[in-house]
N, C-alpha and C positions, 0 to 999 in steps of 0.2 A: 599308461602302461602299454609300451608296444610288445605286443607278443605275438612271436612267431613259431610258427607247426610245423613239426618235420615230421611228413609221414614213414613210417614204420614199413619193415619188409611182412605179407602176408604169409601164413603159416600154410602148409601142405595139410595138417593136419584137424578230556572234557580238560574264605574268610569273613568270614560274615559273621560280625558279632552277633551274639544273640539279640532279638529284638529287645528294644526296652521302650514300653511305653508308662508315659506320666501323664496324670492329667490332674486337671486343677480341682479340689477338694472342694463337698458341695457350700462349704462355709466361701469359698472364690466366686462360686458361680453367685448366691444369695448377693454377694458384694460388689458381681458386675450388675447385676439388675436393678438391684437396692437405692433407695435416693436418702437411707435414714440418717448416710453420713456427711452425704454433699458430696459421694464421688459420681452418684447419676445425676447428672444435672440436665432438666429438660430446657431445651433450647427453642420449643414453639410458643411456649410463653412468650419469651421475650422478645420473640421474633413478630410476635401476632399483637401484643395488646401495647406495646413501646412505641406509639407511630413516631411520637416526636426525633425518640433517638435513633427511632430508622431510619429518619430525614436526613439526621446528623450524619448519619453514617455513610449513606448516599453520597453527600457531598462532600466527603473526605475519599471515595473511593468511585469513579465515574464510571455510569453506567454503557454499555457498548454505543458506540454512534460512528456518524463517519465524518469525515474530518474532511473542510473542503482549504485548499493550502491555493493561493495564489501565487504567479508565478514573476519573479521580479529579479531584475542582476540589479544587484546592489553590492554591498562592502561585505555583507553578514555570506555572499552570495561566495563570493571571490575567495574570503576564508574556509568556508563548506571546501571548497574544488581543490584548495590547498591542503587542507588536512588530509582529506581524501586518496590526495597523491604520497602525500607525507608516509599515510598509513600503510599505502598499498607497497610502500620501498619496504618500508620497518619488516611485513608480514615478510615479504620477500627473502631477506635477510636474513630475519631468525628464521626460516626452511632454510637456507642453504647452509645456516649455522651449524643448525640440527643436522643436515644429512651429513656433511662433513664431519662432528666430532663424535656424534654417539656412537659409543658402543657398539661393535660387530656381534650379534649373540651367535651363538653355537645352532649348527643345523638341529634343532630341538619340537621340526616340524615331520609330517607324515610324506613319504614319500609317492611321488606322482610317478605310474607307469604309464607307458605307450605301449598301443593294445596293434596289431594288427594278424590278421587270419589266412592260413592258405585253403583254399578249398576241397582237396585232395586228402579224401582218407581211407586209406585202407586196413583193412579188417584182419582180426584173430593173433596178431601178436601181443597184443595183452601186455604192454611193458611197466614192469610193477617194481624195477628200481633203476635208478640214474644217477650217476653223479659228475662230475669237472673234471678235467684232469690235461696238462697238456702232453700229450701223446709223442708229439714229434717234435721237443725241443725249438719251437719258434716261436715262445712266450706270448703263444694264445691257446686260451683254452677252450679243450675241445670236449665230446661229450660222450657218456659210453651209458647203455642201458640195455638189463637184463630183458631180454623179451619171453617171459616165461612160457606165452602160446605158440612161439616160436621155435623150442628150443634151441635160443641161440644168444648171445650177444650181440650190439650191433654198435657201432663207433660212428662218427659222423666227425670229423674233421673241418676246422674252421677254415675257412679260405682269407689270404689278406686284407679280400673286398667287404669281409663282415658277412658272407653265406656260409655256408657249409655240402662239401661234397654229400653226393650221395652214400647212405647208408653202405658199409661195409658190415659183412654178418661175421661170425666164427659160430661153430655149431658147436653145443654143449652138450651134443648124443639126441640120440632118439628117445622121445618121452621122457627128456630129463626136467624140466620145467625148472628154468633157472629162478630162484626167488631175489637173490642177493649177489652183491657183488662191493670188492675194495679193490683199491691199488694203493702199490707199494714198490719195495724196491727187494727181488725176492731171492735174489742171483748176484747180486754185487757187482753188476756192470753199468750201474748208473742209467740204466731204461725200465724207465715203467713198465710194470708189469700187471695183471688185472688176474685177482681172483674171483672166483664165482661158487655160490652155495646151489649144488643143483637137487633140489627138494626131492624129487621123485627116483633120483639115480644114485640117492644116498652116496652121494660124493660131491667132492669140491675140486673145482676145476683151475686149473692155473695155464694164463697163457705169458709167455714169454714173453717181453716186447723188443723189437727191435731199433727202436729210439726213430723211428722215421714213421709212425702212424699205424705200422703193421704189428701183426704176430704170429709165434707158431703157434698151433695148432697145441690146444689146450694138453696137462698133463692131469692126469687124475689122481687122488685120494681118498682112499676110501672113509665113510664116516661109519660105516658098521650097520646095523640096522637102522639107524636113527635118521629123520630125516633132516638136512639142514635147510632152516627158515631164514636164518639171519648169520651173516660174518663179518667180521671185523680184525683190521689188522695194528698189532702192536708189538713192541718191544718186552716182553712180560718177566724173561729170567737175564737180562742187564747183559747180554752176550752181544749185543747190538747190531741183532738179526730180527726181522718181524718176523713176530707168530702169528696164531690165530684163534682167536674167542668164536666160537659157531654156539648160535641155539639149534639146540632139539627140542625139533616140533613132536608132540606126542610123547615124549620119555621126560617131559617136563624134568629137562637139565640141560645144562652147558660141557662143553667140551672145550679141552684145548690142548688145542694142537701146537709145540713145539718145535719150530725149523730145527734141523739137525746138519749137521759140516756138508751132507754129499747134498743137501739142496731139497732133500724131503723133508715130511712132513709126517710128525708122530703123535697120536692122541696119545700122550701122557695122564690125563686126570678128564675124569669128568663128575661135577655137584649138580645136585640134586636142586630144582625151586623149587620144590613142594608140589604138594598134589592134594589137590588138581591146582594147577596156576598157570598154564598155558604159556610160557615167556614169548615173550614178541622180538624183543629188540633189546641191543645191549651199547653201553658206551664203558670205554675207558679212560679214567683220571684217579688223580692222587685224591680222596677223601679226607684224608685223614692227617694228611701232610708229613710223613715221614720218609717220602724220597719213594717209595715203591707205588707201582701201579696196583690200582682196585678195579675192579668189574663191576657194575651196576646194569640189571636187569629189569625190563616191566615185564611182568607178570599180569597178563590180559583176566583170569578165570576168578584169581585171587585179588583183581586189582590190589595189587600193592607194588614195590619195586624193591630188588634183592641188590644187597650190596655183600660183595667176595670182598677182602680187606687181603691187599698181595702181601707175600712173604720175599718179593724179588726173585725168588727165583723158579718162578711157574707155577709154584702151588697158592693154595689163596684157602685163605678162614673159611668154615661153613656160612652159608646166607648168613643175615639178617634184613627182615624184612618192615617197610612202611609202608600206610596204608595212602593209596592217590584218591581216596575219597568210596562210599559206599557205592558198590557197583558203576565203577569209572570205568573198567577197563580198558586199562591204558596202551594203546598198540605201540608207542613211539619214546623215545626220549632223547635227551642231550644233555651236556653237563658245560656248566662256566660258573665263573663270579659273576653272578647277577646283582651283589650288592655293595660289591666293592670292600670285603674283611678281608680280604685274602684267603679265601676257603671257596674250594667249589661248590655248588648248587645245582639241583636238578629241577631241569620242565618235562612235564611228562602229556603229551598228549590222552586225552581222557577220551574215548570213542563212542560209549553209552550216554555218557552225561552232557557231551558236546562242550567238555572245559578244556583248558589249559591249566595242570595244577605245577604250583610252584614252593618245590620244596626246600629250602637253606640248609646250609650246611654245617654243621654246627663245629669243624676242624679236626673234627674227631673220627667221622666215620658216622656220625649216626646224623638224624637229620631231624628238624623242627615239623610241625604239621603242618602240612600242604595247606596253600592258597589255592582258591581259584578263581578263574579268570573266563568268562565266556566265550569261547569259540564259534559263537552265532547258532539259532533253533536249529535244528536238524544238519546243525553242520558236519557233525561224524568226522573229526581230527583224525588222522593216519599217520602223520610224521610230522615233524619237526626239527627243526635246527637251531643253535644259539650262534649268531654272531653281531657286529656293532653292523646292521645295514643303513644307519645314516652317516656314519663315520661322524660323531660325536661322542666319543669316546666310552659310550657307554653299551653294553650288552643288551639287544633284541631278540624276538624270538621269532622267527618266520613259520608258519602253519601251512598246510597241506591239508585240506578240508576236501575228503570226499565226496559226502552225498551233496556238498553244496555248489560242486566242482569251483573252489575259487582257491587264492592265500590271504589270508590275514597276516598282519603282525603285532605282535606287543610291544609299543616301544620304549624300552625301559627308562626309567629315571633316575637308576644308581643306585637305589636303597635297596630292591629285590621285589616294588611294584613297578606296575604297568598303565600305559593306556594305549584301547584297542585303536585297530585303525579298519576305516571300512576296509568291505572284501572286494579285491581285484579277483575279475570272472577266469577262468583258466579256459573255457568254450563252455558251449550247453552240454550237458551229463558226458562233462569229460572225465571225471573222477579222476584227479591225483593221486595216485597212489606215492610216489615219494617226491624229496623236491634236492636242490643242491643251487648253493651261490657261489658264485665268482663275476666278474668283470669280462663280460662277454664280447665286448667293443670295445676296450682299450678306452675307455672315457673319466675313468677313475671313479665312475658309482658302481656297485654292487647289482648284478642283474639275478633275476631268481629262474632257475631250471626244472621244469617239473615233467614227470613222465604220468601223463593220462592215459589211466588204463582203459578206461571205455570203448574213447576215441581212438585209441591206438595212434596216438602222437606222443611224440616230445613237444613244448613249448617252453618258449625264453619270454621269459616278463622283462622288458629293457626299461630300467631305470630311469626318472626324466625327470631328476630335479623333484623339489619341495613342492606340498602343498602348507596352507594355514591349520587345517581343521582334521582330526583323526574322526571315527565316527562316537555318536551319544555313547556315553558312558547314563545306564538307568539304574536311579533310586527311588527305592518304591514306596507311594507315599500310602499304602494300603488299599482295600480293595473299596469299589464305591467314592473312594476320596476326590473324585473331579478337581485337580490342583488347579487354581483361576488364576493366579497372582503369585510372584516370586519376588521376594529382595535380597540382597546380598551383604553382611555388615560382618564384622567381626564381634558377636554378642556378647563372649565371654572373655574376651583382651587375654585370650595365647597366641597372639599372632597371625592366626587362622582364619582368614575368609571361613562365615558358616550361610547354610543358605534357608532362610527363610520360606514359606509356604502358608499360602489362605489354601486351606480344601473345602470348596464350597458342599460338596456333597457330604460329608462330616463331621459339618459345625467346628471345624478346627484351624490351627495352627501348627506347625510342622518347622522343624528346628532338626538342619546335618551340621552336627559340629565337624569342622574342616580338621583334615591332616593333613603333614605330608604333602604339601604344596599342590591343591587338587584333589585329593579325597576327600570323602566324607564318611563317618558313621552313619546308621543306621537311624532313621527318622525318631527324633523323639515327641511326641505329641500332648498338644495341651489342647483340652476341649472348652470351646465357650458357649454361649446359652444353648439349649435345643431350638433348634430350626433359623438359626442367625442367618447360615446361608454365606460366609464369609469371599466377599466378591473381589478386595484389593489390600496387600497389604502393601505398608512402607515403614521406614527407619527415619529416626533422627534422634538429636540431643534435646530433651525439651526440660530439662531438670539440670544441665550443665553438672552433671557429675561423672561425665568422659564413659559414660556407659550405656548403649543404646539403647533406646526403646522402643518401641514398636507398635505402631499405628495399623488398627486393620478396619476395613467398612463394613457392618453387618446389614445387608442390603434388603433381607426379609425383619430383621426384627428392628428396625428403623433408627439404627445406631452408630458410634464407631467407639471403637474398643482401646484404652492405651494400656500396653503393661509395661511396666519399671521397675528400674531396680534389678534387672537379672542376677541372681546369684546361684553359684551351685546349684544349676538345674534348675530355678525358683524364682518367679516374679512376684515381690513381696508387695509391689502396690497396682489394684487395677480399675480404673476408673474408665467409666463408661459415661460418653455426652450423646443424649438424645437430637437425632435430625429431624423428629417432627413426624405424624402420624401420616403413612404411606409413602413416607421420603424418599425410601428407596436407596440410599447411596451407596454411592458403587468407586469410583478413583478418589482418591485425595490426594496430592502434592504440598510441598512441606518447603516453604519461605517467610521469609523473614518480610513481612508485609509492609512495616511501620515504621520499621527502620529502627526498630528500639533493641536489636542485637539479640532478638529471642525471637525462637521458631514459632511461626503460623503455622493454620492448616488452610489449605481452600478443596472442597467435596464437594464433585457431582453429585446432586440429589435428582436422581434420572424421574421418580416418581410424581416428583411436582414441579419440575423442569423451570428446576433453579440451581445458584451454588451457593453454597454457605461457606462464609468465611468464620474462624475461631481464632482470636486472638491469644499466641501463649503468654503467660506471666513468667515463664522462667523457672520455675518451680515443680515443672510438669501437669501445670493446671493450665486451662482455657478458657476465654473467656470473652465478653464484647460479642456476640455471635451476627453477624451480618448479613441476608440474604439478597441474590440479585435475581431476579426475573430474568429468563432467558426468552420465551417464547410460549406458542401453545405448543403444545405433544411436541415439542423438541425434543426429550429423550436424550439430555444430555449424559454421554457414556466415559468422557476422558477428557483430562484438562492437564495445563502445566504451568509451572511459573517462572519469568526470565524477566529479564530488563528488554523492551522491548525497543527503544527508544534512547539507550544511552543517557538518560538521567540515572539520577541518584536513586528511582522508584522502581521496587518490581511490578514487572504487569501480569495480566494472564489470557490464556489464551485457552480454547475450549472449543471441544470437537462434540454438537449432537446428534445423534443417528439419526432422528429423522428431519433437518433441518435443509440437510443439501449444503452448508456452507460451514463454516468456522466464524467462531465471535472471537474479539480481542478485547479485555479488558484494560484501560490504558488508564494508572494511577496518575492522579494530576498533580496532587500536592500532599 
């Protein structure tokens, strides 16, 4: 993220389904413990008083050694160096096959900023809005921000070389404290023009532009008593002149002000948001889809947001209001299709709760209940914006995070959710108060503009291309739960990657059923013995009925646990195999050992610093149990199974803590 400060002229003066948790009925737990039926099957028996068939087994499965290989050119020598070469073209090949024909995907990653800082910062101007805009017709854009401790405006103009002139002021009066500011086209001579909401001078300001960077010298409006926080410019009665939407701060209501033929500006109507509701900020779009513009407001006191429903021609329906979540209060909002129905949708910056809430739009005018989305601990959202900033065609959300002085984004995925992306810094306690995009360098990515009111700078966040990875997205696996072990499968065949959980501090297993390509629900939990202690779980087919099962090691109560058969929330079979009194086991890996097309297991037993092999039958039973001596206090903690060797045999390989090396188990025949 390069971002760059422009110092400021000095003043004289925030869906969560409800929890649901399951656990297994104490007639499950009796049946994992139980041996009355042959699903607990102790495996030290057979391990301890079978010497004969532990010979057998030995030598069907070889124990670690080292291998001394002599060195000899011969015929077998010359074919080795052949294939070798043969192979290294083949891999070569299929990579250039691959880079050449796959598939181009869509920027559908997190974008990378360039950060850099000027040193120079001066105090008391306070600029609490900003937005883009190109000022002097030479199709770059340049930058205007309300500097409210200033009372002034202040323009910065882009230079060809990609800097910007120094700050030019206009003054908005004495003690006017500019809060807000649009442009628009206000005069009908095709130059921008900038209006301003001046809070304390109970007026709104308009300056003129001369299409070359400059302006006269503001015209005034009076707003009455009231004071204006927030302005915004639109087309409201279809005469195809902007007007003006203003919140009133304190008279908890909107105003709006009407262009009229000579070029002024007439409060015609002003509604009510209730009281007490404190309005922040407003946007205009169609809701409802009938061709006329609506007003939509947040409402900070009342957290909720106020939708006006337009009549075309400047007047607009009383509120109605929805709630952005208990005690959100929302400072900010914007409106787009974030889901793609063809109905706009509102994001609302939450400032209490530190969310993003996102509410749909249901085409009508009224709206579904907000989502949310977290905006980082104590990050206190200010503003935001809706637009596609990775240019994949899909709607994002950019955030302005106060107390955290950074932005975030949500980048959206077309259906109406999100995933965060970490936060890019704005400086130390520069506090954004608003932000604004466009393409600041002609590069054709999206740069983000933000006016830190702390610091009394402007900075540009310059866009730099993709990264891979947004930041964690957390699901909670409950309090005390120590998650140790995770696996990935599709448990319930809709489609859905869900993700698996051993929580060793809660004797459990933990089950997110996947949405949505990347979601999950809310933890559903199954408890096994008290004090198992569950240290590794894994997945596999071991009943060949296309439905997974799940393998976990219970590492205090000297076991490993299988459940099958998932149905509807429900593992209708679960058989527990004993590893033998203080075994300990902790990884298990999941291969096909024998070669007879049904799933092994092979389990670290860190306690007596061995592994145990269990042969499956196919059926989801185990069987044949095997152990290999590894060492004294080896402490064997992870193992894995691969063809190590390019035979037809899997080998294994195993890693023990306190050994200092790695073993390799190398099947011979």
């Amino acid at each position: 993220m390069e971002f760059e400060l422009i110092p400021l002229e000095h003043s004289s003066d925030e869906q969560r389904a409800p929890d649901e948790m399951s656990t297994f009925s104490e007639a499950m737990r009796d049946l994992m413990t139980s041996n009355d039926n042959n699903d607990g099957i102790d495996i030290e028996d057979i391990i301890n008083d079978d010497e004969t068939s532990k010979d057998e087994d030995k030598d069907d499965f070889s124990l670690p050694r080292e291998k001394i290989f002599s060195s000899r050119i011969n015929l077998s020598t010359l074919v080795l160096l052949m294939m070798t070469i043969f192979t290294s073209i083949a891999m070569i090949t299929g990579i250039l096959i691959v880079c050449f024909t796959s598939p181009k995907s869509s920027n559908n990653c997190e974008m990378v900023f360039r950060q850099t800082i000027t040193s120079s910062f001066i105090y008391d101007s306070l600029p609490r809005f900003g937005t883009a805009a190109d000022l002097n017709n030479d199709n770059r854009m340049d930058i205007i921000v309300a500097n409210s401790g200033a009372n002034n405006i202040g323009i910065f103009i882009l230079n060809l070389d990609g800097t910007f002139q120094d700050q030019q002021t206009y003054s908005t009066g004495d003690k006017s404290r500019p809060y807000s500011l649009a442009t628009s086209y206000f005069n009908n001579d095709n130059y921008l023009d900038i209006v301003v909401a001046n809070y304390d001078a109970h007026n709104i300001g308009i300056f003129f532009g001369y299409g070359n960077g400059t302006f006269k010298n503001q015209s005034i409006f009076s707003t009455g008593s009231a004071h204006p926080l927030f302005i915004t410019a639109a087309d409201l009665n279809n005469d195809n002149q902007s007007d003006l939407v203003i919140i009133h701060y304190g008279t908890n209501s909107i105003g709006i002000l009407l262009r009229q033929n000579d070029g002024s500006f007439l409060l015609t109507n002003t509604f009510s948001t209730g009281v007490p509701s404190k309005p922040q900020a407003a946007t205009i779009d169609d809701f409802n889809n009938d061709g006329q513009v609506d007003i939509v407001v947040c409402n900070s006191q009342s957290s909720t947001i106020g939708i006006f429903l337009g009549y075309g021609n400047g007047s607009f329906q009383n509120q109605v209001t929805y709630s952005t979540g208990t005690q959100a209060n929302p400072e900010w909002l914007a409106s787009g299709d974030l889901n793609n129905d063809n109905r706009s949708d509102i994001a609302v910056a939450n400032y209490f709760t530190n969310t993003i809430g996102i509410l749909l739009g249901l085409g009508n005018g009224s709206f579904a209940t907000v989502t949310e989305y977290s905006s980082g601990d104590g990050s206190t959202p200010v503003c935001l914006t809706i637009i596609d900033i990775t240019n994949d065609n899909l709607l994002d959300v950019v955030v302005a995070n106060f107390a955290a002085s950074s932005i975030i984004i949500l980048y959206g995925l077309g259906d109406g959710t999100f995933l965060l992306s970490k936060p890019y810094s704005t400086g130390i306690q520069s506090s954004p108060q608003s932000l604004a995009i466009a393409d600041m360098n002609n590069d054709g990515q999206l740069d983000i503009i933000v006016a830190n009111f702390r610091s009394n700078t402007v900075g540009i966040l310059y866009a730099n291309g993709y990264e891979l990875f947004g930041s964690p997205t957390k699901y909670l696996t409950s309090d005390g739960s120590q998650p140790n072990s995770v696996a990935v499968t599709d448990i319930n065949n809709d489609g859905s990657l869900d993700i698996l959980v051993a929580n060793y501090g809660t004797d459990s297993i933990g089950i997110f059923l996947g949405y949505n390509s990347g979601k999950f629900n809310t933890m559903i939990t199954y408890s096994l013995e008290v004090g198992s202690k569950p240290f590794f779980i894994n997945v596999g087919h071991f009943d060949n009925d296309n439905i997974s099962d799940i393998v976990v090691s219970n590492s205090e109560t000297d076991n490993i646990a299988i459940l099958s058969h998932y149905n509807n929330g429900t593992f209708t079979t679960i058989t527990t195999y004993s590893t033998g009194t203080r075994y300990q086991p902790y990884t298990i890996a999941i291969g096909d050992l024998n070669n007879d097309n049904q799933l092994d297991l092979a389990i670290t037993n860190s306690g007596t610093n061995n592994i145990l092999l269990l042969y499956g039958c196919g059926n989801g039973t185990f069987t044949n149990a095997t152990s290999y001596p590894l060492g004294y206090n080896y402490l064997p903690y992870s193992l894995a199974i691969t063809n190590l060797n390019q035979d037809k045999w899997m080998d294994i390989v195993i890693a023990s803590y306190n050994a200092d090396h790695i073993q390799t188990l190398v099947k011979m025949c």
